[in-house]
C-alpha positions as CSV (number, residue, x, y, z in Angstrom):
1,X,83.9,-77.6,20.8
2,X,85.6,-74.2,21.0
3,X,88.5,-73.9,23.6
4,X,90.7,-70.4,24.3
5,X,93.9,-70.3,24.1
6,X,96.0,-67.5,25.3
7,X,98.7,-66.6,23.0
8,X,102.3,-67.2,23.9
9,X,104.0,-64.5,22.0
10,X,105.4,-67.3,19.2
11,X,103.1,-68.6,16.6
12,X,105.7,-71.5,16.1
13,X,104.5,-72.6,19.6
14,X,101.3,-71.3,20.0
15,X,100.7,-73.9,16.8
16,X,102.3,-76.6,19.0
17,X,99.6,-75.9,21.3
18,X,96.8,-75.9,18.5
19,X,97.9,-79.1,16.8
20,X,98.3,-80.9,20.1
21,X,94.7,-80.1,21.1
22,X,93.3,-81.0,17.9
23,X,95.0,-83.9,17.3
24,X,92.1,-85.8,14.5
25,X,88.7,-84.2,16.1
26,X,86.6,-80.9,15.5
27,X,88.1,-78.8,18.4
28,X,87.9,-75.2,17.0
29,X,90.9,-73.1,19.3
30,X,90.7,-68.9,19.9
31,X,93.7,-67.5,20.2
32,X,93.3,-64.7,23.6
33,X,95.8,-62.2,23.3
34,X,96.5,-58.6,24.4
35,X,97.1,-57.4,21.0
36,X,93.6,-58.7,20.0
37,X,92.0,-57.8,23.6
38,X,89.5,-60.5,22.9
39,X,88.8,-61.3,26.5
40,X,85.1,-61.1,25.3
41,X,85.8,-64.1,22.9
42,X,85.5,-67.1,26.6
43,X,82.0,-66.7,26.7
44,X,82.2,-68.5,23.5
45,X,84.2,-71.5,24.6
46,X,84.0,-74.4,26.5
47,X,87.2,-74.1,28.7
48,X,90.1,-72.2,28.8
49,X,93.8,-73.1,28.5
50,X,96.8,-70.6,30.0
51,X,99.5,-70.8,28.2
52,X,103.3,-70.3,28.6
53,X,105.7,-67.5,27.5
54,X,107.3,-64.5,29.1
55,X,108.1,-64.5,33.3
56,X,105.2,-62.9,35.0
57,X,105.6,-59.3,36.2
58,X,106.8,-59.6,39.7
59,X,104.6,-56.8,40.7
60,X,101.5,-59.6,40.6
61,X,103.1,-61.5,43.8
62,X,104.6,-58.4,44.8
63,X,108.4,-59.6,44.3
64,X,111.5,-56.9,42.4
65,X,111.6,-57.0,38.8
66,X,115.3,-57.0,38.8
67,X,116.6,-60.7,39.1
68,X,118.7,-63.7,37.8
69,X,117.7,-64.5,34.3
70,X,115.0,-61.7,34.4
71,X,113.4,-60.8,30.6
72,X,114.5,-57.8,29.2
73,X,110.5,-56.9,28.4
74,X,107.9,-58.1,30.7
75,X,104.3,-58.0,29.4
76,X,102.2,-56.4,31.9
77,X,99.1,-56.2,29.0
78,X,99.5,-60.1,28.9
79,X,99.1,-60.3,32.4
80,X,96.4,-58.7,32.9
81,X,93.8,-60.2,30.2
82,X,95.3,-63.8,31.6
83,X,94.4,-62.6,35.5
84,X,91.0,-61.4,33.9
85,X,90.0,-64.2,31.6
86,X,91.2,-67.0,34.5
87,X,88.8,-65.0,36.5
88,X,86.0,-65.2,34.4
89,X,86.7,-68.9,33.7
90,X,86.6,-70.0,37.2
91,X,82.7,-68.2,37.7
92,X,81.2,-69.4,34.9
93,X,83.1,-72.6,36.0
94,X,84.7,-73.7,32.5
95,X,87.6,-76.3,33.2
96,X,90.7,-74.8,33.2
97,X,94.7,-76.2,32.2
98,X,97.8,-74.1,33.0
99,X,101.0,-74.8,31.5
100,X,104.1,-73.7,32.4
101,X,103.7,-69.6,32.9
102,X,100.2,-70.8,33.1
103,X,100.7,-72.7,36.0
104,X,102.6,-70.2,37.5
105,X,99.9,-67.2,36.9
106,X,97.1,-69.5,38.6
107,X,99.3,-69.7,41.5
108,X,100.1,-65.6,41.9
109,X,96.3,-65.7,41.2
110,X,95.7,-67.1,44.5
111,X,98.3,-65.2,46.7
112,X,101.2,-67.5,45.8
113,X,104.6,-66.7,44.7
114,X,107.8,-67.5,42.6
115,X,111.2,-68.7,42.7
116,X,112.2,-66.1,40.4
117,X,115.1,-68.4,39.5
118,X,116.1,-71.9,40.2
119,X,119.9,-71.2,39.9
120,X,122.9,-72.4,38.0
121,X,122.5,-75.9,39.3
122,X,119.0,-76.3,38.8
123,X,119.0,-74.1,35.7
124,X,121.1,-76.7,34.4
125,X,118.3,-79.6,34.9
126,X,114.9,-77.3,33.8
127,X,116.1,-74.3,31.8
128,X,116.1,-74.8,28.3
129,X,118.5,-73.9,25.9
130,X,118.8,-74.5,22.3
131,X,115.6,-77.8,23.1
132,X,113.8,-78.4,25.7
133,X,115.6,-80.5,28.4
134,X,113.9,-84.1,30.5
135,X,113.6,-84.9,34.1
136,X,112.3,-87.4,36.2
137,X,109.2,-86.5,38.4
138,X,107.2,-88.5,41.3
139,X,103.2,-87.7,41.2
140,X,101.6,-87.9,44.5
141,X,99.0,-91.0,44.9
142,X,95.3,-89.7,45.1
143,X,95.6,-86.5,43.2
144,X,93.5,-85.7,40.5
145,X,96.9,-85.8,37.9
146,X,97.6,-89.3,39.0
147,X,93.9,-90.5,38.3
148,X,94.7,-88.9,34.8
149,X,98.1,-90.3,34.3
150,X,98.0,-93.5,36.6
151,X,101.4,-94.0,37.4
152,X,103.3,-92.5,40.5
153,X,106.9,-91.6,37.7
154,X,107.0,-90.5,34.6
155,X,109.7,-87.9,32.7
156,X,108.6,-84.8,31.1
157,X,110.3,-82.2,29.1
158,X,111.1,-78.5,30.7
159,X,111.7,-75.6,29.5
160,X,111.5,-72.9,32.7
161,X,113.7,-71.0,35.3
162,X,111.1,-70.2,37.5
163,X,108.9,-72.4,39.8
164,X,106.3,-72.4,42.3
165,X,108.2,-71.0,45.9
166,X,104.6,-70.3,48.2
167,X,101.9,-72.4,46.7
168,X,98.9,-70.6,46.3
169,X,95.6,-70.8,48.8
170,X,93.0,-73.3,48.1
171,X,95.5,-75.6,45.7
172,X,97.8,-78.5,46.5
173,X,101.2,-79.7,44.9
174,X,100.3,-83.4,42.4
175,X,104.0,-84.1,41.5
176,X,107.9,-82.9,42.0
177,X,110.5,-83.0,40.2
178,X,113.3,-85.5,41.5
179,X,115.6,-82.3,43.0
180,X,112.5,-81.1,44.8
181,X,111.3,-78.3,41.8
182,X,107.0,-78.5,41.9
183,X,106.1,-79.8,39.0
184,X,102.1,-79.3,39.0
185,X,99.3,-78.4,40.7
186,X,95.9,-78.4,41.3
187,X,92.5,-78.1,43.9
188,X,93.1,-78.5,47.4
189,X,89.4,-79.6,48.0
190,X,87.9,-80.2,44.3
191,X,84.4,-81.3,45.1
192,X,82.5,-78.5,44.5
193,X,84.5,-76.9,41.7
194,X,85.5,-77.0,37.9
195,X,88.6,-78.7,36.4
196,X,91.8,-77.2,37.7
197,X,95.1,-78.5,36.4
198,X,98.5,-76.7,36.2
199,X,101.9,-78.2,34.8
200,X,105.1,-77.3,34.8
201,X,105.9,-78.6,31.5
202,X,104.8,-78.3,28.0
203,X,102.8,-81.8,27.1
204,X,101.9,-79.9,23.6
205,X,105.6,-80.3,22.2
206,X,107.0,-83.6,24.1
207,X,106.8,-84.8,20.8
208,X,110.0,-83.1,19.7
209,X,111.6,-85.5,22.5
210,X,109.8,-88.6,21.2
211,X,107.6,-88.3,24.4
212,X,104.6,-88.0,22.6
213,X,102.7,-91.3,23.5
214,X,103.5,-90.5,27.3
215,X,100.8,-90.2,29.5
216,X,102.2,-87.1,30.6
217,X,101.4,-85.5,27.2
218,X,98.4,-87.7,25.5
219,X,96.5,-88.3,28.6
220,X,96.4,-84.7,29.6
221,X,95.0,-83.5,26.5
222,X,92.5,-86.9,26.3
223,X,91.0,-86.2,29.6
224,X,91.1,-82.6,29.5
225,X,89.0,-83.2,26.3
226,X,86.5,-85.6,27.6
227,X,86.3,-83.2,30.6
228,X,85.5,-80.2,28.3
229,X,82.4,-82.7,26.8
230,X,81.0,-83.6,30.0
231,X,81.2,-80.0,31.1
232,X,79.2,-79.2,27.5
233,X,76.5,-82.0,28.1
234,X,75.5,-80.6,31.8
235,X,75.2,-76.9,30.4
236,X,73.2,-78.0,27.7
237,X,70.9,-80.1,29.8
238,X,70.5,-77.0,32.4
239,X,67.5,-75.0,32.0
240,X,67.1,-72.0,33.9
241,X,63.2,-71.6,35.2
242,X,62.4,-67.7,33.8
């Protein structure tokens, strides 16, 4: 199994990512990055994983780069490759997870927008500072995170100042924080399509908040895997009539 992995500007945490997805099985991960501009590379793997890192240039949901808490270098390069390479996942219909920034990139992707920051109050609850910090969140019955998590509450770690403000077309909103901040999302109408997940929060480094046996973090990655397998078994069994 071979799943990308675009890079989030920190080996530190893109190894987070790497070691969470492994865990004790032969998952082989390739690193996507600008630098590399290895875009090429998904045609190789099995799925795709968005990553988290830098704020989004506001010019994707067409929104003023000057605001609260705004980086001092956005990376427009990093953008674009993402934009491309979620593209290209979504035809050749490879299951897909967003976290964090990667949530909030699928959802620019499809005409959304961003708060481009929660404020001091809120800031105080979700933006991290020298660790991650942990809220509470409700996941809405029915959705496709709930059949993975199978509970309705949970807490999870954050580490963002931004958050979904217009949800995208064709998604829908799995779970909130408790002040109202959306926490994840996914399909709208998933029948006819790939796996589509996007969380706010990082399940790949809960474990530096002892969080690691949540459901939140190890059923994610579990299901995301045995998705990635079934998806492998019903390309291998097509066989295109030449």
């Amino acid at each position: 199994m071979k799943i990308a992995l675009t890079y989030t500007g920190s080996d530190e945490k893109h190894n987070n990512y790497v070691r969470w997805l492994q865990g004790n099985e032969n998952i082989t991960v390739i690193k996507i990055s600008a630098d590399d501009n290895n875009l090429h590379e998904l045609k190789h793997c099995d799925a795709l994983i968005l990553s988290g890192g830098v704020d989004v240039h506001p010019g994707v949901y067409n929104h003023h780069s000057v605001y609260a808490n705004a980086p001092e270098t956005f990376n427009k390069e990093r953008d674009q490759i993402e934009l491309a390479i979620f593209q290209s996942a979504l035809k050749s219909h490879k299951p897909i997870l967003g976290i964090c920034r990667g949530l909030q990139l699928i959802n620019c992707f499809f005409g959304g927008s961003l708060r481009q920051d929660l404020g001091n109050d809120l800031n105080k609850i979700h933006k991290a500072e020298e660790k991650d910090k942990a809220h509470g969140l409700t996941i809405e019955a029915g959705t496709l995170l709930h059949k993975i998590i199978h509970k309705e509450r949970g807490v999870v770690n954050s580490a963002h100042h931004q958050a979904i403000k217009k949800l995208g077309e064709g998604l829908k909103i799995n779970c909130m924080a408790d002040d109202g901040t959306i926490e994840g999302l996914e399909w709208a109408e998933a029948s006819d399509k790939s796996f589509l997940l996007g969380i706010q929060w990082h399940p790949e480094r809960m474990f530096q908040l002892g969080l690691e046996d949540s459901p939140l973090s190890k059923n994610i990655r579990n299901v995301f895997i045995e998705v990635i397998n079934q998806s492998k078994k019903i390309n291998e069994n097509y066989k295109p009539c030449h």
